[in-house]
N, CA, C and O atoms as a CHARMM CRD file, in Angstrom:
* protein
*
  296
    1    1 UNK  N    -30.26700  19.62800 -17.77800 PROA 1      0.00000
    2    1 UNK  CA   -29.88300  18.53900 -16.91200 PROA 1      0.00000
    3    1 UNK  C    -30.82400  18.49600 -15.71700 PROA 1      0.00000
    4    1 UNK  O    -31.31400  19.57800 -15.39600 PROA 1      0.00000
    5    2 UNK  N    -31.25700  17.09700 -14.78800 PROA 2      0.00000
    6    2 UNK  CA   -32.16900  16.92500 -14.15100 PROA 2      0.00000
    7    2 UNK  C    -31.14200  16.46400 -13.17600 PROA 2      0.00000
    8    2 UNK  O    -30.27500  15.62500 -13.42000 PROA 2      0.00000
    9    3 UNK  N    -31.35000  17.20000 -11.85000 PROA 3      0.00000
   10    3 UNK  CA   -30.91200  16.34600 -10.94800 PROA 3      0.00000
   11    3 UNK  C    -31.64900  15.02600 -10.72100 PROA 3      0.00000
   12    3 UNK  O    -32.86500  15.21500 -10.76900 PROA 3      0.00000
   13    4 UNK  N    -31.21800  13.35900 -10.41800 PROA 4      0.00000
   14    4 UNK  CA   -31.64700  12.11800 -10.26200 PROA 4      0.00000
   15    4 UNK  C    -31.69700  11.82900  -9.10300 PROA 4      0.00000
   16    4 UNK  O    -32.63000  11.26400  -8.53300 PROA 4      0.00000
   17    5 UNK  N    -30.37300  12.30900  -8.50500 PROA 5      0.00000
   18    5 UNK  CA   -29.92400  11.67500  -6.99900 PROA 5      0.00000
   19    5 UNK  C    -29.14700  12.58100  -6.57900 PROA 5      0.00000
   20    5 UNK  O    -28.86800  13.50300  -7.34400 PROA 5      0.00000
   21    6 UNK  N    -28.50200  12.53500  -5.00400 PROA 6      0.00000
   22    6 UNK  CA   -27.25500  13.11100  -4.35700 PROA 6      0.00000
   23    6 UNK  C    -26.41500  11.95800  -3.89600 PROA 6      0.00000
   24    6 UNK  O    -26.91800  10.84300  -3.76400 PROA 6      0.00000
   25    7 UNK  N    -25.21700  12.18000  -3.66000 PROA 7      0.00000
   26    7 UNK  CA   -24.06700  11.63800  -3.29900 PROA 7      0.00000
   27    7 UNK  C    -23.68000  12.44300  -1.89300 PROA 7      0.00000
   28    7 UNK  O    -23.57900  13.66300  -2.01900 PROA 7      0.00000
   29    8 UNK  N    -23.48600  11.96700  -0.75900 PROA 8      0.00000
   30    8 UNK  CA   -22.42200  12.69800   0.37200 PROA 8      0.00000
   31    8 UNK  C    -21.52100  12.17700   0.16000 PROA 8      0.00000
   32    8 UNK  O    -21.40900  10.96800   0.36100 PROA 8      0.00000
   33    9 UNK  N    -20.67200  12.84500  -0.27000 PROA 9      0.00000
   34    9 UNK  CA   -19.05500  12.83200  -0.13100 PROA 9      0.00000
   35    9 UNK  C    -18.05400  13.74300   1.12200 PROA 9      0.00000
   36    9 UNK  O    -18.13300  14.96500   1.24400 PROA 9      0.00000
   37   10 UNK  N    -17.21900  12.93600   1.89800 PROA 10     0.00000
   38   10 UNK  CA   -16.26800  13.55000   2.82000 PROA 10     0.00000
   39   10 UNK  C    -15.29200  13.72200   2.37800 PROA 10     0.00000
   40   10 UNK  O    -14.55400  12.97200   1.74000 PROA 10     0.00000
   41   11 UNK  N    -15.18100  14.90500   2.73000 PROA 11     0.00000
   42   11 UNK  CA   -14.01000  15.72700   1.66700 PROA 11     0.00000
   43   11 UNK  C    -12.53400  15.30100   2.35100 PROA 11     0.00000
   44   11 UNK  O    -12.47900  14.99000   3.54100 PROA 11     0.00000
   45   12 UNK  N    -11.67200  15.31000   1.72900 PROA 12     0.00000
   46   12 UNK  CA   -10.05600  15.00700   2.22500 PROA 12     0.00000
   47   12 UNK  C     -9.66000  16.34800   1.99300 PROA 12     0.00000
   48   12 UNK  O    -10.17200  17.06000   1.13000 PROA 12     0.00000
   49   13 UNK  N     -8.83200  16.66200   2.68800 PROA 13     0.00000
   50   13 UNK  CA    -7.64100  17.46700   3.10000 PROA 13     0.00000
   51   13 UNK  C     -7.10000  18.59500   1.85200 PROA 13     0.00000
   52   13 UNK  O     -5.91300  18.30300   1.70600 PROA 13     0.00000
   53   14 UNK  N     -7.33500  19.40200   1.17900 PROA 14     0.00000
   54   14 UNK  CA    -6.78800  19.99900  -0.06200 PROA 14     0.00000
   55   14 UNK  C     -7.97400  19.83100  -0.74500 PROA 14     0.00000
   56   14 UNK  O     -7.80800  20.83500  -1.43700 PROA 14     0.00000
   57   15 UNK  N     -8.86100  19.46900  -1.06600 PROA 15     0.00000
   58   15 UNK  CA    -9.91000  19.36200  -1.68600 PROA 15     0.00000
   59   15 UNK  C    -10.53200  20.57500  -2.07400 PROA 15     0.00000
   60   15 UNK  O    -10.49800  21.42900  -1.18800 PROA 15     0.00000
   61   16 UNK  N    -11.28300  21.02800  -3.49200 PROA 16     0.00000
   62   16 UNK  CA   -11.59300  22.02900  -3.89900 PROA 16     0.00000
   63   16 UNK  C    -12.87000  21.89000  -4.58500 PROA 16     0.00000
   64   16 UNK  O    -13.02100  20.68500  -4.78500 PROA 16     0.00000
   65   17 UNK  N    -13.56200  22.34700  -4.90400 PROA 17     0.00000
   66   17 UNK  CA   -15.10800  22.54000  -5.31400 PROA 17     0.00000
   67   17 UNK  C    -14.54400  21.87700  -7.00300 PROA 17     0.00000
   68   17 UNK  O    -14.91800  20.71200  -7.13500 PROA 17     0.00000
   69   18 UNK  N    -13.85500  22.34100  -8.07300 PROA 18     0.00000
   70   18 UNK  CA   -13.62300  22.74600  -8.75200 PROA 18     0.00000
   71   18 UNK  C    -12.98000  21.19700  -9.17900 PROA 18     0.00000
   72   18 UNK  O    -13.16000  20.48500 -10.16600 PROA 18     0.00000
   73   19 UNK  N    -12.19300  21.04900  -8.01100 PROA 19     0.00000
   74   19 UNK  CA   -11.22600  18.94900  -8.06900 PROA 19     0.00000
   75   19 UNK  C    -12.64200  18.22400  -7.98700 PROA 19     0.00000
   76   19 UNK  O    -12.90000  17.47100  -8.92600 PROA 19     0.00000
   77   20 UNK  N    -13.46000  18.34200  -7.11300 PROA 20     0.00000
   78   20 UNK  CA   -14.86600  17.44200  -7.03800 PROA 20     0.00000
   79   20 UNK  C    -15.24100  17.28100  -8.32000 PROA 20     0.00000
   80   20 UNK  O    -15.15000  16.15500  -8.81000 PROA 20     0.00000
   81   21 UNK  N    -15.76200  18.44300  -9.15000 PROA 21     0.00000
   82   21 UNK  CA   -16.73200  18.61000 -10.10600 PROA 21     0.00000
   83   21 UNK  C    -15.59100  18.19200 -11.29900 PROA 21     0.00000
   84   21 UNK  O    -16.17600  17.53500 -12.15900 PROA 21     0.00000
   85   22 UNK  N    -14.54700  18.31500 -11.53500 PROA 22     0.00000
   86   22 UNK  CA   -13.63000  17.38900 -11.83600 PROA 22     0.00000
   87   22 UNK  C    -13.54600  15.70400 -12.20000 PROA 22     0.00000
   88   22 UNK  O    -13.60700  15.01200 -13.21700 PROA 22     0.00000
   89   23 UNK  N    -13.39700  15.52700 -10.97500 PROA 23     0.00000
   90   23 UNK  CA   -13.85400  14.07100 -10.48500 PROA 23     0.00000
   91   23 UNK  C    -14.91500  12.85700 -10.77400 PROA 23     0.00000
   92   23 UNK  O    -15.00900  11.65300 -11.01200 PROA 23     0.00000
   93   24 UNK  N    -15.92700  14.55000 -10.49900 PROA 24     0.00000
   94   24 UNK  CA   -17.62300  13.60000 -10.60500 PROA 24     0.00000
   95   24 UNK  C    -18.12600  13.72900 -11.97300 PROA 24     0.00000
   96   24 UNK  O    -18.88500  12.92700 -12.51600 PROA 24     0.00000
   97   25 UNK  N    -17.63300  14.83000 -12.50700 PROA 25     0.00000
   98   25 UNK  CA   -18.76100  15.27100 -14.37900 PROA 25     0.00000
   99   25 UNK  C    -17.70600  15.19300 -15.13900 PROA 25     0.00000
  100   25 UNK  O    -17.84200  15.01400 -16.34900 PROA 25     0.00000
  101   26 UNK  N    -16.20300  15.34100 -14.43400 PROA 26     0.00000
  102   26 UNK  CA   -15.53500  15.15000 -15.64200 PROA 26     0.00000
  103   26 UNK  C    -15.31600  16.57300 -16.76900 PROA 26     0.00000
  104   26 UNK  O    -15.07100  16.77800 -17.95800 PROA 26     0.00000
  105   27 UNK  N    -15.61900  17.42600 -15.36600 PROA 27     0.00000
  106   27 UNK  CA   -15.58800  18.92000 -16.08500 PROA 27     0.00000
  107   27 UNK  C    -15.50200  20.02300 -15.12400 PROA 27     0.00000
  108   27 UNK  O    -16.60000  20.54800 -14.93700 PROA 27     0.00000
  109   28 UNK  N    -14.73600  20.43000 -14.59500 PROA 28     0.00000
  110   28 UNK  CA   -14.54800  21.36800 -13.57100 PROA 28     0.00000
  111   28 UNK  C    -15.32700  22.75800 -13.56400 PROA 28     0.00000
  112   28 UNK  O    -15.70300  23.37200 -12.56600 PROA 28     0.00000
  113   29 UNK  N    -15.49200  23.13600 -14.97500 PROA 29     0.00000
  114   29 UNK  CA   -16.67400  24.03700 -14.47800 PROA 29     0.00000
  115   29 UNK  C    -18.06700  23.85400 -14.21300 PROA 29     0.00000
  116   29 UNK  O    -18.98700  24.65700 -14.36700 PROA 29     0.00000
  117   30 UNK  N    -18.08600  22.53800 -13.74200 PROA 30     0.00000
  118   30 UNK  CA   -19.73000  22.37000 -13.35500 PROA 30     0.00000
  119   30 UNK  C    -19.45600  22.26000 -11.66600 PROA 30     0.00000
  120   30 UNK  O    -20.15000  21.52700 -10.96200 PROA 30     0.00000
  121   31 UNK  N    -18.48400  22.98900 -11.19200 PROA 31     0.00000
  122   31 UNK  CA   -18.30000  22.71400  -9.51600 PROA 31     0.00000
  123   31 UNK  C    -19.71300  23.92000  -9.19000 PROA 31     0.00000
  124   31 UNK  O    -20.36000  23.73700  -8.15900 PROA 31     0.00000
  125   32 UNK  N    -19.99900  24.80300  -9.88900 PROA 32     0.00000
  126   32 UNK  CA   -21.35100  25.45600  -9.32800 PROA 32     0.00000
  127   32 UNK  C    -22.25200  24.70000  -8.91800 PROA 32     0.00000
  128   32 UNK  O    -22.88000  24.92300  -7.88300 PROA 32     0.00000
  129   33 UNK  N    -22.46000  23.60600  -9.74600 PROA 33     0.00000
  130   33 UNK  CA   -23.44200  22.79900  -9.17600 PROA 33     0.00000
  131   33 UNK  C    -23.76900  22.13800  -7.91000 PROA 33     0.00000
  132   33 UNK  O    -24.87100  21.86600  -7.43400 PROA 33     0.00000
  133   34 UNK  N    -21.97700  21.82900  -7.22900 PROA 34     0.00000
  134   34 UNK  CA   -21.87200  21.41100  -5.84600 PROA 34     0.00000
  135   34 UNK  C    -21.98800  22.49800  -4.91600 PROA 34     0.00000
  136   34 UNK  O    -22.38800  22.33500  -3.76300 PROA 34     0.00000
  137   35 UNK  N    -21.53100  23.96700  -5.55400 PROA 35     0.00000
  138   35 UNK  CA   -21.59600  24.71700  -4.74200 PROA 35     0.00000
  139   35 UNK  C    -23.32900  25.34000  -4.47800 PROA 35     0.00000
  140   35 UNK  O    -23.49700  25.78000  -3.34000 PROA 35     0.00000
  141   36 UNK  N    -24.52700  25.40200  -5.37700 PROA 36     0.00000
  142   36 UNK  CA   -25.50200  25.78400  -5.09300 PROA 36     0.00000
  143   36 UNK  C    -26.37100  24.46600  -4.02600 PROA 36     0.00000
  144   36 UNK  O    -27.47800  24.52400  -3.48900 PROA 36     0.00000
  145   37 UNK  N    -25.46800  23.49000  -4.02500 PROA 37     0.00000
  146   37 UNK  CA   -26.46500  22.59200  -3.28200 PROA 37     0.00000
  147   37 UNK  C    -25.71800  22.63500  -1.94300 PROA 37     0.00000
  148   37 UNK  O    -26.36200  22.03200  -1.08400 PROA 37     0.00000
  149   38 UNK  N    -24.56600  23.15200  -1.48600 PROA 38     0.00000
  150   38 UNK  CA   -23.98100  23.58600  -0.36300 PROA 38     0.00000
  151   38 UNK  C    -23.25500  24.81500  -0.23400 PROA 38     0.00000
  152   38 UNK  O    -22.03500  24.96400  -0.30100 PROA 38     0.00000
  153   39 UNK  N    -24.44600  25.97600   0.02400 PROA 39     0.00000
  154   39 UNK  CA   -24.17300  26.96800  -0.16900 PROA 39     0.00000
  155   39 UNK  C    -23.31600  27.50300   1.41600 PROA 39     0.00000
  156   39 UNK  O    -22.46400  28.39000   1.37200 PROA 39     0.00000
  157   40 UNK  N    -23.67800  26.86100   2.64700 PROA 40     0.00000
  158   40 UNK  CA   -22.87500  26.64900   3.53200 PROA 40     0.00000
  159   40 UNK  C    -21.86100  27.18100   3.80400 PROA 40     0.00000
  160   40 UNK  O    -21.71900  28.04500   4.67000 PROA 40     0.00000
  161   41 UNK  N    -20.64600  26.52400   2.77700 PROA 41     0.00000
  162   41 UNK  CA   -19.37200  26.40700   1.99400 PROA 41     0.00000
  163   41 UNK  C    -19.23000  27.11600   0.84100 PROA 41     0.00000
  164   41 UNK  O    -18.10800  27.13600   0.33400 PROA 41     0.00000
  165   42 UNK  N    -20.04500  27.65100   0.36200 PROA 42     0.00000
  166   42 UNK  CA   -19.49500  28.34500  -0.73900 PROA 42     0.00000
  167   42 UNK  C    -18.62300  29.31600  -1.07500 PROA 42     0.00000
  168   42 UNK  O    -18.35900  29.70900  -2.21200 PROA 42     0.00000
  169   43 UNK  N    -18.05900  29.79600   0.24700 PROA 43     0.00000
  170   43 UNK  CA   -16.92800  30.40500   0.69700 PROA 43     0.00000
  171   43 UNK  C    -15.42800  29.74500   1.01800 PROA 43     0.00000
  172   43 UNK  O    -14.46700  30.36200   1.47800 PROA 43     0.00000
  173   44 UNK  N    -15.46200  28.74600   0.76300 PROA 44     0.00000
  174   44 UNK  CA   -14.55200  27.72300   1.12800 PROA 44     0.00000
  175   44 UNK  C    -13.34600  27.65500  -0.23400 PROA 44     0.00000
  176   44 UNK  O    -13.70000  27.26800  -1.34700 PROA 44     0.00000
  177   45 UNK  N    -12.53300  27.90200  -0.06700 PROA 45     0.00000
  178   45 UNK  CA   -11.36200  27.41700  -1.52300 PROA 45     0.00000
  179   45 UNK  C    -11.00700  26.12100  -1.22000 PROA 45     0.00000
  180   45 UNK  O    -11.47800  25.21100  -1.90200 PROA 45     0.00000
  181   46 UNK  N    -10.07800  25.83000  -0.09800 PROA 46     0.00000
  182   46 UNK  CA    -9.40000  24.16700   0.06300 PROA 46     0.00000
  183   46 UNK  C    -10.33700  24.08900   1.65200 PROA 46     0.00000
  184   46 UNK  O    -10.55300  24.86300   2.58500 PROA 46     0.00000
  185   47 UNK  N    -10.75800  22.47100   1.23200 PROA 47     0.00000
  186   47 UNK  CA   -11.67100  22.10300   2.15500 PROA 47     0.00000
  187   47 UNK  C    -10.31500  21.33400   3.33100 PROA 47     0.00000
  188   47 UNK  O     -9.35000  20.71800   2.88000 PROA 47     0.00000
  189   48 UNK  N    -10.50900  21.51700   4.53600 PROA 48     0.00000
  190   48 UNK  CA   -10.13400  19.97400   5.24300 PROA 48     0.00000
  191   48 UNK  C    -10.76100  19.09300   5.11200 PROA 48     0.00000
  192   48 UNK  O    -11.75800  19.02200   4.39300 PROA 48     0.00000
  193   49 UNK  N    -10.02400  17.74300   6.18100 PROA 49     0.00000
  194   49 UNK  CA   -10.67100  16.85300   5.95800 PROA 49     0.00000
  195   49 UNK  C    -11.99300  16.71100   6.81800 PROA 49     0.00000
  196   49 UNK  O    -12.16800  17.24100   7.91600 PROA 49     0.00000
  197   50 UNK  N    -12.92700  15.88100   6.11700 PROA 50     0.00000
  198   50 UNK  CA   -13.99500  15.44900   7.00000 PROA 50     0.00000
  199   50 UNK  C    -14.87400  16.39400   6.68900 PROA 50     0.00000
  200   50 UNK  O    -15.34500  16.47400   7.82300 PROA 50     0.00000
  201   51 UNK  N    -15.62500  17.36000   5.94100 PROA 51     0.00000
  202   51 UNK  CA   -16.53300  18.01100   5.91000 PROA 51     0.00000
  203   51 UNK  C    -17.38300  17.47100   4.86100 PROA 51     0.00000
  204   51 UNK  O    -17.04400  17.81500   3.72900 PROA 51     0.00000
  205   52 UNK  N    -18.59400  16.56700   4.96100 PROA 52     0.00000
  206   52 UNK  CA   -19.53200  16.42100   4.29400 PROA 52     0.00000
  207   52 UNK  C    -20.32900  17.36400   2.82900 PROA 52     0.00000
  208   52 UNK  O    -20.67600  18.52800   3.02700 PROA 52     0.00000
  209   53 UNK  N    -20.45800  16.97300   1.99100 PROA 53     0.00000
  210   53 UNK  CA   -20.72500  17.18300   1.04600 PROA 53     0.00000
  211   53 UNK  C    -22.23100  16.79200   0.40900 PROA 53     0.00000
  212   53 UNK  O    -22.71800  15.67200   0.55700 PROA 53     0.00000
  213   54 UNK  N    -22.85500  17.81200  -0.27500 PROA 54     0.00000
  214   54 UNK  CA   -24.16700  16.82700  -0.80400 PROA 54     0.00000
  215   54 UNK  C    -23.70500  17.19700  -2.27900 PROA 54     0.00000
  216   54 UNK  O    -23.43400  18.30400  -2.74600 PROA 54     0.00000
  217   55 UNK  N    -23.69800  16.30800  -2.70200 PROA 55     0.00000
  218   55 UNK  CA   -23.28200  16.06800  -4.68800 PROA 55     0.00000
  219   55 UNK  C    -24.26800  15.83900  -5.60000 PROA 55     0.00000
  220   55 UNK  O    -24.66200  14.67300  -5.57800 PROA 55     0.00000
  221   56 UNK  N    -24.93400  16.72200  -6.58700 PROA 56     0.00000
  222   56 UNK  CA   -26.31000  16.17200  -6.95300 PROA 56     0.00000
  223   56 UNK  C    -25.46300  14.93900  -8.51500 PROA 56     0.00000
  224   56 UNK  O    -24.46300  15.14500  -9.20300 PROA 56     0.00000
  225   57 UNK  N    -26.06000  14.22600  -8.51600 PROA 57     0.00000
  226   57 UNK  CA   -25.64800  13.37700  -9.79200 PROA 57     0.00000
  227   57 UNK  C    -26.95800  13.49300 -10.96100 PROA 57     0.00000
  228   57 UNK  O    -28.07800  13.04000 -10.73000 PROA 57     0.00000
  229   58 UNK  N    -26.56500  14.20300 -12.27500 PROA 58     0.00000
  230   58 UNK  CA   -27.42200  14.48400 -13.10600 PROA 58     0.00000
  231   58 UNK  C    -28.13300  13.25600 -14.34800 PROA 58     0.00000
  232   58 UNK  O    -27.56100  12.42100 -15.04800 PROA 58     0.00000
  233   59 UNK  N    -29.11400  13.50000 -14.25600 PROA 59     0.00000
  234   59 UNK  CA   -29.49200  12.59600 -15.77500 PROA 59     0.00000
  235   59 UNK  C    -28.97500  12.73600 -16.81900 PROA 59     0.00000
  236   59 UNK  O    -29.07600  13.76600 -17.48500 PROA 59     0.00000
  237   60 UNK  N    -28.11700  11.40100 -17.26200 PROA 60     0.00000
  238   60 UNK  CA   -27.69500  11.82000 -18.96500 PROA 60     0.00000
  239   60 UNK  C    -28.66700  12.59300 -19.82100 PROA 60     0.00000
  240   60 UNK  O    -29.81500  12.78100 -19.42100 PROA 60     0.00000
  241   61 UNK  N    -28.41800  12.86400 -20.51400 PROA 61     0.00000
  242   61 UNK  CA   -29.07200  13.74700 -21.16200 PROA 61     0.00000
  243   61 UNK  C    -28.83800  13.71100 -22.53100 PROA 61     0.00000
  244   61 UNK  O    -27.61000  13.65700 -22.60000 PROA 61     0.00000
  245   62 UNK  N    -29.26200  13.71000 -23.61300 PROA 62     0.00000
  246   62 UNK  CA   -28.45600  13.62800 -24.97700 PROA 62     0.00000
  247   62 UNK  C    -27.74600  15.23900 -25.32300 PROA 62     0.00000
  248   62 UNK  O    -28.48500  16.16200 -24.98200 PROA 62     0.00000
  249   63 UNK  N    -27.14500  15.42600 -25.60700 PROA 63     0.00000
  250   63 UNK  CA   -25.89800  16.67800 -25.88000 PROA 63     0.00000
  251   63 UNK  C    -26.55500  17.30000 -27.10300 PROA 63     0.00000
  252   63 UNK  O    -27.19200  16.75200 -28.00200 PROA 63     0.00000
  253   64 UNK  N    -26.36700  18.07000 -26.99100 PROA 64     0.00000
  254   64 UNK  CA   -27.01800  19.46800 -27.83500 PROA 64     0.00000
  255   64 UNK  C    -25.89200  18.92800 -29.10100 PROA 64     0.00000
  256   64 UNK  O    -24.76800  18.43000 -29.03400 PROA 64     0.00000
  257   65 UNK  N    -26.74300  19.27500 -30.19500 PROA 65     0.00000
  258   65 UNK  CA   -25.66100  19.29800 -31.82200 PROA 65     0.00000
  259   65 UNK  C    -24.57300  20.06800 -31.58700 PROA 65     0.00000
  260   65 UNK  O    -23.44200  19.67700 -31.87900 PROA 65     0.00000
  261   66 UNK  N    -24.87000  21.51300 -30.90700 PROA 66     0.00000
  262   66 UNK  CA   -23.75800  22.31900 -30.95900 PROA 66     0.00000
  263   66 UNK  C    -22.95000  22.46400 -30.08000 PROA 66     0.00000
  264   66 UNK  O    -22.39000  23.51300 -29.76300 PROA 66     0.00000
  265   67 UNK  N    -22.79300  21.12300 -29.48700 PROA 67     0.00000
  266   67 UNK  CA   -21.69700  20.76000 -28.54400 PROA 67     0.00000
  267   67 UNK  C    -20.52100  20.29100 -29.45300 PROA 67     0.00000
  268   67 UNK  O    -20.64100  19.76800 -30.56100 PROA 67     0.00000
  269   68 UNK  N    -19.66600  20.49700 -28.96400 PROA 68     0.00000
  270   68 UNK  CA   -18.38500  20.26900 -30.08200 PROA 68     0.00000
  271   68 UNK  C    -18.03400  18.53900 -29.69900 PROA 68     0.00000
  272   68 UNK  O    -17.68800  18.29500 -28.54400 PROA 68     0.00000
  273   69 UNK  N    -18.15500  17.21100 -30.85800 PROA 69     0.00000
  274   69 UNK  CA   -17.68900  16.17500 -30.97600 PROA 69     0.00000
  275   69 UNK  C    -17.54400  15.82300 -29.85900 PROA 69     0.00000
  276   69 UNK  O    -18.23400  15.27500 -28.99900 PROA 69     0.00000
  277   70 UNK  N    -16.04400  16.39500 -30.00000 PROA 70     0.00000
  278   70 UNK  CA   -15.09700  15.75600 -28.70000 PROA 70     0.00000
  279   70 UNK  C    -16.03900  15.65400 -27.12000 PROA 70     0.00000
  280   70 UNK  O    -15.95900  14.65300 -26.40700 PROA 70     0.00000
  281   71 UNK  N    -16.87900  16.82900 -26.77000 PROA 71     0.00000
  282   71 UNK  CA   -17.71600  17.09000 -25.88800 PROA 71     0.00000
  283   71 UNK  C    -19.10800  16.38300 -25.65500 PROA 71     0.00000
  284   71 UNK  O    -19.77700  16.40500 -24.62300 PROA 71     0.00000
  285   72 UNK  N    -19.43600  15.65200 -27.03100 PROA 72     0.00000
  286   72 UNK  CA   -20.71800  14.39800 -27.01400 PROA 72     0.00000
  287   72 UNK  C    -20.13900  13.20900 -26.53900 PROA 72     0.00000
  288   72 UNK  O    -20.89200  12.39900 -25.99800 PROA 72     0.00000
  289   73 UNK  N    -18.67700  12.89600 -26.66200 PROA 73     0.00000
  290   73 UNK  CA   -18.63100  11.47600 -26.34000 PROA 73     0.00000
  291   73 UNK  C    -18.27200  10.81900 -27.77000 PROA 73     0.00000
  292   73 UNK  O    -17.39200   9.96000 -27.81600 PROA 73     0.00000
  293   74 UNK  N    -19.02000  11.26100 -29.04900 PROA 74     0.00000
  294   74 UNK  CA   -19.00300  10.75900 -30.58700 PROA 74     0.00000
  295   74 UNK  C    -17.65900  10.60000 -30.85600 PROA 74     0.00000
  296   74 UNK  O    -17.29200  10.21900 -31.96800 PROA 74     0.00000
């Protein structure tokens, strides 16, 4: 995966690395990804509100064969 772009996102109140990457990929274990680009915070479990975020947004990419179906989208 290629990072393309970033996103700042302000975080609300209860917010978690883990709900972001959630949110944004649609897969919660890719919250590493938010966390190596704000390493800052990487100590952080529930964010308050108002703390800025840099979000990298990745290039589609075509999915490996040995991604399981359900996980291509097919």
């Amino acid at each position: 995966m290629t990072v393309s772009a970033f996103i700042n996102y302000r975080t609300r109140a209860g917010d978690t690395f883990d709900e972001l990457a959630l949110q944004v990929y649609n897969n919660e274990k890719m919250a590493h990804h938010i966390i190596e680009q704000n390493p800052d915070y990487a100590d952080v479990i529930i964010f308050e509100e108002s703390v800025t975020l840099k979000i990298p947004i990745f290039d589609e990419t075509e999915a490996p064969e040995t991604l399981a179906p359900w996980r291509r989208g097919s």
